[in-house]
C-alpha positions as CSV (number, residue, x, y, z in Angstrom):
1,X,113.0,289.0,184.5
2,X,116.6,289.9,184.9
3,X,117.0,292.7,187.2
4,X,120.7,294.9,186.8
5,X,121.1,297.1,189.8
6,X,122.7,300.3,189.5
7,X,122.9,303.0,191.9
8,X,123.1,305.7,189.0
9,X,119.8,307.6,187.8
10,X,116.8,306.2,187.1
11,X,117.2,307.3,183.7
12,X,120.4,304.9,183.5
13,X,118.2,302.3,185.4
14,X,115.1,302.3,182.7
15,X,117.4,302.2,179.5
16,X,119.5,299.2,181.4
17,X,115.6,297.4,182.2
18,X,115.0,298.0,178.4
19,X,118.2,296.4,177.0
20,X,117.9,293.7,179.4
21,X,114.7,293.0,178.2
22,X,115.7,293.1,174.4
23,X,118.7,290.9,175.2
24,X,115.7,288.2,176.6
25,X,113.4,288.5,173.8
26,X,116.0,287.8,171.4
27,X,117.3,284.4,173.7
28,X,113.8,283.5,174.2
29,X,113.7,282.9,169.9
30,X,116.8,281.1,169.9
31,X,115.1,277.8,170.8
32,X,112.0,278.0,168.0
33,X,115.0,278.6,165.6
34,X,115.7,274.7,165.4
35,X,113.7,272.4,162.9
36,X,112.5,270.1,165.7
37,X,111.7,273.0,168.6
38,X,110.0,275.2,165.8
39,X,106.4,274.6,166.0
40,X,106.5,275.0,169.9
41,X,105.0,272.2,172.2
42,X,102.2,271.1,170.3
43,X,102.2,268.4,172.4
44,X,100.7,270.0,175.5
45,X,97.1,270.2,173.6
46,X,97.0,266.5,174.0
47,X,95.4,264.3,177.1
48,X,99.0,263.0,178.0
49,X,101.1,263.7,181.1
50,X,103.4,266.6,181.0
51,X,103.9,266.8,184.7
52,X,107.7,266.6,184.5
53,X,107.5,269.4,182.2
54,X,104.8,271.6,185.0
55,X,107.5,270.7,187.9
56,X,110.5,271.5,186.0
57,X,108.8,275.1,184.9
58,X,107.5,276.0,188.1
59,X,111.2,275.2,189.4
60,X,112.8,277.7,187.2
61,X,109.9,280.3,188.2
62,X,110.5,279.9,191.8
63,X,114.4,280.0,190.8
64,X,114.3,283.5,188.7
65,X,112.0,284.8,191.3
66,X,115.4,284.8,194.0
67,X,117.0,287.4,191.3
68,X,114.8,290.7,192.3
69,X,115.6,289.9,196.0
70,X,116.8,294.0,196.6
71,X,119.2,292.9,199.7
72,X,123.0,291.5,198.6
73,X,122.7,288.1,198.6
74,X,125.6,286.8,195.5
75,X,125.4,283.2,196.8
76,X,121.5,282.9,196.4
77,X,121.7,284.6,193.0
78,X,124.6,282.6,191.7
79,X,122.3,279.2,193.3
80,X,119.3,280.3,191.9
81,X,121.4,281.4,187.9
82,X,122.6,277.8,188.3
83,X,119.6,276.0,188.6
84,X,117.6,278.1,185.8
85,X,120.3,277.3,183.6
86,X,120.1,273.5,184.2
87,X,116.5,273.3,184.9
88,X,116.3,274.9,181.4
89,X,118.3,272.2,179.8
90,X,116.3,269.8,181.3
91,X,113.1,271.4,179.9
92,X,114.6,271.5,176.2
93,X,115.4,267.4,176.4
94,X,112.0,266.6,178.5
95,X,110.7,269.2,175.0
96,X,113.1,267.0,172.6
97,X,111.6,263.7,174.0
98,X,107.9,264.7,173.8
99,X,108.4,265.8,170.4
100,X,110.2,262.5,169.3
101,X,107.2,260.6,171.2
102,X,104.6,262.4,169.4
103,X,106.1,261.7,165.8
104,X,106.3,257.9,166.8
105,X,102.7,258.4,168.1
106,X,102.0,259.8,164.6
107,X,103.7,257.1,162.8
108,X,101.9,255.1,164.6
109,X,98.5,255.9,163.9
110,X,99.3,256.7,160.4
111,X,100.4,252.8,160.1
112,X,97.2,251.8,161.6
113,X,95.5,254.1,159.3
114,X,97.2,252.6,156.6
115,X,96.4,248.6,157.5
116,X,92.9,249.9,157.7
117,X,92.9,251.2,154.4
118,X,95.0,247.6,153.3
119,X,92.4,246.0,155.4
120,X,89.6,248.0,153.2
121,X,91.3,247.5,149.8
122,X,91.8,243.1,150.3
123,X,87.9,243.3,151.3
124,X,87.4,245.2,147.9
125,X,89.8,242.4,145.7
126,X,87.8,239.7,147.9
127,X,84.2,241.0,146.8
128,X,86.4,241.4,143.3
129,X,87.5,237.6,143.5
130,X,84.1,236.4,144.6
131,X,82.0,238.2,141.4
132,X,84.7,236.6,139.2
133,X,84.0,233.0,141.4
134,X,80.6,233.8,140.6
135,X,80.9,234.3,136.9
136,X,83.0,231.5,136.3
137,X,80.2,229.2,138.1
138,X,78.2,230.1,135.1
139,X,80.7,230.2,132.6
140,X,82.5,227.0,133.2
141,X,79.3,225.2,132.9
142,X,78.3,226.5,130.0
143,X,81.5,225.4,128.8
144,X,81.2,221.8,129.4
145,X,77.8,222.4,128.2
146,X,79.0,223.4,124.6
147,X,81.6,220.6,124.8
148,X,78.7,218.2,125.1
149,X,76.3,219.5,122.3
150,X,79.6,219.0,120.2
151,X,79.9,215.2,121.1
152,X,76.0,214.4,121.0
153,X,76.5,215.9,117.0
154,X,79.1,213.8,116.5
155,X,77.0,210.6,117.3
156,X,74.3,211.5,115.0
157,X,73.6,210.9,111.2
158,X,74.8,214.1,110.1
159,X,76.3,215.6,107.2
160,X,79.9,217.0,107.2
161,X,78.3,220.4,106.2
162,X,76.4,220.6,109.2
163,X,78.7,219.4,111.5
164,X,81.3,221.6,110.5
165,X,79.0,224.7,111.1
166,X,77.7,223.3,114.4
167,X,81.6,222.9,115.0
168,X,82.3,226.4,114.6
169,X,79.4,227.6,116.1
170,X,80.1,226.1,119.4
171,X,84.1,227.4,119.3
172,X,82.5,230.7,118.8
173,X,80.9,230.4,121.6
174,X,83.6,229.0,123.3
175,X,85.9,232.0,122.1
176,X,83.2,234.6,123.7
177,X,83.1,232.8,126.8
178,X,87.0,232.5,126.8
179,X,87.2,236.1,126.3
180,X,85.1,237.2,128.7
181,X,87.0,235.5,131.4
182,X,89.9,237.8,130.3
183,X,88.4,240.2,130.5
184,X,87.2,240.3,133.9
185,X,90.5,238.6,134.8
186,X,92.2,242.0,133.2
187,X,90.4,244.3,135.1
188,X,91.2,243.1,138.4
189,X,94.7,242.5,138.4
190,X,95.2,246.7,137.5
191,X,92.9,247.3,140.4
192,X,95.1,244.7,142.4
193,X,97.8,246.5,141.5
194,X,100.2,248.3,144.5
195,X,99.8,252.1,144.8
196,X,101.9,254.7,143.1
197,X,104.5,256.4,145.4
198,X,104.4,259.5,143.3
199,X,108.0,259.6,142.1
200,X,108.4,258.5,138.6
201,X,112.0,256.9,138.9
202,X,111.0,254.5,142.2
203,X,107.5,253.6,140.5
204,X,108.8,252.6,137.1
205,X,111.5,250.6,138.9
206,X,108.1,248.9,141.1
207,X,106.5,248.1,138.0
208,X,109.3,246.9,136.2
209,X,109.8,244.4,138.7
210,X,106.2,243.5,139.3
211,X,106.1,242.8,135.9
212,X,109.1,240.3,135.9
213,X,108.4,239.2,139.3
214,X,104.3,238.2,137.7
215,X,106.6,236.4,134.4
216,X,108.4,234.8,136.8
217,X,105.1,233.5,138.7
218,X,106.2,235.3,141.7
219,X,103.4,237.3,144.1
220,X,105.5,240.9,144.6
221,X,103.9,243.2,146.9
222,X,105.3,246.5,148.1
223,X,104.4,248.4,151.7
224,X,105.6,252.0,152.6
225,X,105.1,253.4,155.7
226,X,107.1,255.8,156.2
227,X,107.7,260.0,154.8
228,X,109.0,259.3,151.6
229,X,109.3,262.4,150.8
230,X,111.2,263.5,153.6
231,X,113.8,260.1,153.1
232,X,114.8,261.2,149.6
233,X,115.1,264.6,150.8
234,X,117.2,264.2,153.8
235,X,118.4,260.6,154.0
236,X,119.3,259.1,150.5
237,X,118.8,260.5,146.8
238,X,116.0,258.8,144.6
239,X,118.5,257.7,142.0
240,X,120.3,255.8,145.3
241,X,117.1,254.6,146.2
242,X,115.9,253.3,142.6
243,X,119.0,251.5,142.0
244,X,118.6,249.8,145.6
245,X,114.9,248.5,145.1
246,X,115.7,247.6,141.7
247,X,119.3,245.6,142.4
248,X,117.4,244.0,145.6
249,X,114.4,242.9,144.1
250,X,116.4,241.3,140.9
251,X,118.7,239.4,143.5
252,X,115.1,238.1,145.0
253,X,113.8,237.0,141.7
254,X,116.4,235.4,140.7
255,X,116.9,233.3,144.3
256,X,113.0,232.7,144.4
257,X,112.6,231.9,140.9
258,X,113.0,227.5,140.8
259,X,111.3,227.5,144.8
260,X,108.5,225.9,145.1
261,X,106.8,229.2,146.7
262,X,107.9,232.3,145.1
263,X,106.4,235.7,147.2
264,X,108.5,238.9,147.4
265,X,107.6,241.6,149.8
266,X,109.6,244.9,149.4
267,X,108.7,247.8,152.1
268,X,110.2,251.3,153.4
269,X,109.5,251.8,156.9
270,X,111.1,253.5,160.4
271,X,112.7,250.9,163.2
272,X,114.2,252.8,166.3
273,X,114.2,256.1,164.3
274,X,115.5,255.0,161.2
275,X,114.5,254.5,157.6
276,X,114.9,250.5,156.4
277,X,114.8,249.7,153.0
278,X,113.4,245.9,153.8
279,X,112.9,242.8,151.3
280,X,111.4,239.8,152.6
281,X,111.5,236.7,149.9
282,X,111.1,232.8,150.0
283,X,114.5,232.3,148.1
284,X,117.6,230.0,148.8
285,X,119.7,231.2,151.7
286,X,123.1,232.6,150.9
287,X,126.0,229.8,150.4
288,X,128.3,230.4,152.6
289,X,131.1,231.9,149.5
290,X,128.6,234.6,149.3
291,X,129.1,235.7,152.7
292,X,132.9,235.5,152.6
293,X,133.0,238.0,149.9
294,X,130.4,240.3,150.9
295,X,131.4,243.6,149.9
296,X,134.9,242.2,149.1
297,X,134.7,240.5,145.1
298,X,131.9,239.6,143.0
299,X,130.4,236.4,144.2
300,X,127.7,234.5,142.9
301,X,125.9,230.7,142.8
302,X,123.3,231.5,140.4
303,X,125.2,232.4,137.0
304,X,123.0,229.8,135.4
305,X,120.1,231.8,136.1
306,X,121.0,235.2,135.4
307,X,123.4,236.1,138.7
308,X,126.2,238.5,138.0
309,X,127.4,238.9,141.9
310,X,127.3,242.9,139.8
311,X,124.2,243.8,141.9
312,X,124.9,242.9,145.5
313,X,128.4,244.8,145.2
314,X,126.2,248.3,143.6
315,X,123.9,247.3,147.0
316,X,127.3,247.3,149.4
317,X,128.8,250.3,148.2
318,X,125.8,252.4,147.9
319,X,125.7,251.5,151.8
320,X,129.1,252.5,152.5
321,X,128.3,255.7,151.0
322,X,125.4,256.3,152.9
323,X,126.9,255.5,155.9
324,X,124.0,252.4,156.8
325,X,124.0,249.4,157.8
326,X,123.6,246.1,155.3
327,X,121.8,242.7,157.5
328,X,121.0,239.4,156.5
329,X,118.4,238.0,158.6
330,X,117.6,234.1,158.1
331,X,115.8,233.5,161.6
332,X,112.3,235.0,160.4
333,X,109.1,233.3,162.7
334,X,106.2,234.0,159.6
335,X,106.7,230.9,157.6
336,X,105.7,232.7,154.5
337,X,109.2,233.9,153.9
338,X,113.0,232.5,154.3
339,X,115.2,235.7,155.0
340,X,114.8,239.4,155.0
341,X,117.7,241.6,154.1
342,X,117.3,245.4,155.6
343,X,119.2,248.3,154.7
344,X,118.9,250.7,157.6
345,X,120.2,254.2,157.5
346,X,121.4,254.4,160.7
347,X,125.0,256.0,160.4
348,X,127.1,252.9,161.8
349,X,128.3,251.2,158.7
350,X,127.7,248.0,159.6
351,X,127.4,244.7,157.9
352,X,125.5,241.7,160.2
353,X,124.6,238.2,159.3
354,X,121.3,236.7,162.0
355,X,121.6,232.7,161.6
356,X,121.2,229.4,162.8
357,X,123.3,227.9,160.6
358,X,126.5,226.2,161.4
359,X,128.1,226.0,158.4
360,X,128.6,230.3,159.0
361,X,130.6,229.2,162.6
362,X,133.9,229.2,161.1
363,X,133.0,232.3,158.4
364,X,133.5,234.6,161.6
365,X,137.0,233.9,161.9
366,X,137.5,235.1,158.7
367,X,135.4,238.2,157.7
368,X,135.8,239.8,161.3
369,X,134.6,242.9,160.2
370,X,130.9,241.1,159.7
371,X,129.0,240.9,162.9
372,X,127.2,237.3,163.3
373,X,124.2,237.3,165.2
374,X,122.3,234.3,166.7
375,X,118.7,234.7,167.6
């Protein structure tokens, strides 16, 4: 505690102790006043190593103790006012650090948590996918069956009468089987189907997509791992957000629409403290004139498909005004997809281009203000 020495009255002394000791209760909240240091160290009631935190306390005990020392002694106090005050900085980053380290920690094991439950639901569509296996073992040959009854009637001495019914008796049958299949087929792809995020404007956009990415014959999944909720709160408005997923996922269509092997994968997620907007696809790279007018005109090389160039300059200026960063990356290792383009809120404005290719070589000279990156 902060002693004042007075030579006046005790009476002066006690009401200068008390003030004093206001003054300190009210400094003491000012830390718990800021959204991260709020909720304390709840850090300490975990098995981890806090020693820097123990040392740097017990420091700033020893130091405050120097302050009731009753003989004059202005240099010690002063020393001892100086360390408290940067031994108390030190203990609100060391604080700072071990909360950042337990929200990755928590991110962490909520990701975990959530490829367990992935893990979980592709077990569930496999048991799914093996019943209908199962059924169409029996259904297909019964098929085949029909279709042979049909042929053996055909070969015999019958009237057209009876033939006809046995006809239409056996494409009844064939109709039932038929529909069956559908059915079962119907009922698994809407329990395949991705989770709902809980916002109406981002899910209708995710179905509207899925829908044209499946008439497209294109597998679209779509991960989130990350606080939602606190993203369209904080970092970018919902309406920003929809129009993102939606313009980025049509660009991906349309590139992956005439390949060979068409998957889409869309994700929100945190990298280095950040929220990414991700999309990995199996699309044609960018042409080079794409680049070159990134963010500058409307540019596009698939007008005979449905390309505009409208939706990749409504991507670029939605991050300009969010202040993020727009990458290309082309040097992915999982063969399953050709490029990823991120959008990460990160407050540097940047536009980078990851590539192998040397046809992009000379593109540098010209749009300096995009940062080519080689792997």
């Amino acid at each position: 505690m902060i002693i004042y020495k007075t030579n006046n009255h005790d009476h002066l002394y006690i009401i200068f102790h008390l003030l004093i000791g206001i003054l300190q209760l009210l400094l003491s909240s000012i830390p718990f006043r800021f959204s991260r240091l709020k909720k304390g160290m709840p850090f300490i009631l975990q098995k981890s190593s806090n020693t820097a935190g123990v040392f740097i306390s017990i420091f700033i005990l020893t130091a405050a103790s120097f302050w009731g020392i009753k003989k004059e002694n202005n240099f010690l106090i002063s020393l001892s006012i100086i360390c408290v005050i940067v031994c108390g900085l030190l203990l609100i980053i060391w604080w700072r650090k071990q909360l950042t380290a337990t929200y990755l920690k928590k991110l962490q094991l909520k990701e975990i948590n959530e490829l367990k439950h992935d893990i979980f639901k592709l077990k569930k569509e496999n048991e799914e996918l093996s019943k209908i296996i199962h059924k169409d073992n029996k259904l297909i040959p019964a098929m085949e069956i029909a279709v042979q009854e049909l042929i053996s009637y055909s070969s015999k001495e019958l009237s057209g009468s009876d033939m006809m019914r046995k006809s239409i008796e056996l494409l009844e049958e064939l109709r039932k089987l038929s529909s069956e299949r559908k059915d079962i087929l119907s009922s698994y792809e809407t329990k395949a189907a991705f989770p709902l995020t809980g916002y109406i404007r981002i899910d209708s956009v995710l179905h509207y997509m899925e829908k044209i990415a499946i008439s497209n014959d294109i597998t679209f999944n779509f991960s989130l791992n990350c606080n939602l909720k606190y993203m369209l709160n904080n970092i970018i408005y919902e309406s920003s957000l929809s129009t993102l997923i939606a313009d980025l996922t049509e660009n991906s269509i349309i590139a992956s629409k005439n390949q060979q092997i068409r998957n889409i994968l869309l994700c929100l997620n945190i990298k280095n403290n950040n929220y990414c907007l991700n999309i990995f696809d199996t699309g044609s790279l960018f042409e080079p004139d794409v680049i070159i007018n990134l963010g500058k005109f409307r540019f596009t090389t698939h007008a005979d498909t449905g390309g505009s160039g409208i939706g990749l300059m409504s991507i670029l200026e939605i991050v300009q005004k969010y202040n993020a960063s727009f990458c290309i990356d082309e040097t992915l290792v999982d063969t399953l997809y050709t490029k990823k383009i991120s959008i990460c809120f990160n407050c540097m404005n940047q536009i980078s281009v990851k590539s192998t290719r040397a046809e992009l070589n000379n593109i540098s000279c010209i749009r300096q203000d995009i940062i080519f990156e080689k792997p």
